[in-house]
C-alpha positions in Angstrom: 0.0 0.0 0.0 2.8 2.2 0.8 4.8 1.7 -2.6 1.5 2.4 -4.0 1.0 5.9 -2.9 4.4 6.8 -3.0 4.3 5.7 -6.9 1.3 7.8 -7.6 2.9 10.7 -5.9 5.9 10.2 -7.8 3.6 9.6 -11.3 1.4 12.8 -10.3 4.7 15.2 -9.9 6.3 13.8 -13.0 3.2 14.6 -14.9 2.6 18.2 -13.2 6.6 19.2 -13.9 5.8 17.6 -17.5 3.5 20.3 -18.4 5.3 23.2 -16.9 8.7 22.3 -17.5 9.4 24.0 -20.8 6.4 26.9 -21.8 7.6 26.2 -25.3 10.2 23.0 -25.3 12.9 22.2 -27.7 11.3 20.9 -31.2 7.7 23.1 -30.6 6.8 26.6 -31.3 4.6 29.3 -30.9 3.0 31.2 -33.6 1.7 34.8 -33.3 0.1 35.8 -36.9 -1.8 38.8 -35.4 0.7 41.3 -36.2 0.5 44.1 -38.4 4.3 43.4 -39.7 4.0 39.7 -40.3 3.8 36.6 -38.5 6.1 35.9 -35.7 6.8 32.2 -35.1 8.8 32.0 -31.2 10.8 28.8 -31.9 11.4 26.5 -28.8 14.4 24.9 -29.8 16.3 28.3 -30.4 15.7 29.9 -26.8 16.0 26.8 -24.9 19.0 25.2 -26.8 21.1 28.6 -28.2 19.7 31.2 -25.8 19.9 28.9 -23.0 16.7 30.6 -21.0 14.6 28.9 -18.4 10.7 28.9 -18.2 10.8 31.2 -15.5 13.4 33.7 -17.1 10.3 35.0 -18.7 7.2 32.9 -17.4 6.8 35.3 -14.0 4.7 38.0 -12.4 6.5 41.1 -14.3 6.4 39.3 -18.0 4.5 36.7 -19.3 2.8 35.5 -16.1 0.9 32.4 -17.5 1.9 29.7 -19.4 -0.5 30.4 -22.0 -0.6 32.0 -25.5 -3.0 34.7 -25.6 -3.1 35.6 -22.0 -0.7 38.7 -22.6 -0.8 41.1 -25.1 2.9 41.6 -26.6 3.2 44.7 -28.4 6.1 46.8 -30.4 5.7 49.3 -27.7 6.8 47.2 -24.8 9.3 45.5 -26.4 10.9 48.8 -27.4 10.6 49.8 -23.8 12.9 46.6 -22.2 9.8 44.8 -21.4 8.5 41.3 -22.7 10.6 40.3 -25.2 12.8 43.7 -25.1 13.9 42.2 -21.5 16.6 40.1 -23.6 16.2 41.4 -27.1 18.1 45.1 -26.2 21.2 44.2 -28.4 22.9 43.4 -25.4 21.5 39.5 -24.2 20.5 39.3 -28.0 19.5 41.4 -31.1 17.7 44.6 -30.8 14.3 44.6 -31.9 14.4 48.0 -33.0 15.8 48.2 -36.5 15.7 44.2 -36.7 11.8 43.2 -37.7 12.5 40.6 -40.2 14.3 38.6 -37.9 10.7 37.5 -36.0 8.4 39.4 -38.7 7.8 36.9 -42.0 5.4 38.2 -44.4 
């Protein structure tokens, strides 16, 4: 009886940290096709293999709070300002937005 509980416990974290363990993992990605500029595709692969960022980098109170597309609204604007994705593209962590659309833009 013991084992068993103790395996369902095990079994019930392994399935909670499953689906909260990577917001977008490594082979999956996001698309965004609401923007005026083009689609932007957020590729999992590229920010969890080359950028080397954890969930919770960006996944907290101050950015993207939720684990869910659609429950923030991402503009130009904030991103300009250091703030969603502008936290780490400021040309410093990794390219500037400004001046670089087409790199997340595709028409």
């Amino acid at each position: 009886m013991k084992r068993s509980v103790i395996f369902l416990l095990l079994l019930m974290c392994v399935a909670c940290w499953s689906t909260t363990a990577l917001a977008v993992p490594k082979g999956k990605s996001l698309t965004f096709d609401k923007a005026k500029m083009g689609v932007v595709t957020f590729d999992g692969t590229l920010h969890n293999s080359v950028a080397k960022k954890g969930c919770r980098e960006c996944h907290n109170a101050g950015t993207f709070p939720q684990m869910k597309q659609g429950t923030v609204t991402i503009t130009m604007e904030n991103i300009y300002a250091g703030r969603q994705c502008g936290i780490c593209h400021n040309g410093q962590r990794a390219f500037a937005a400004k001046g670089n659309c087409k790199k997340c833009h595709k028409h």
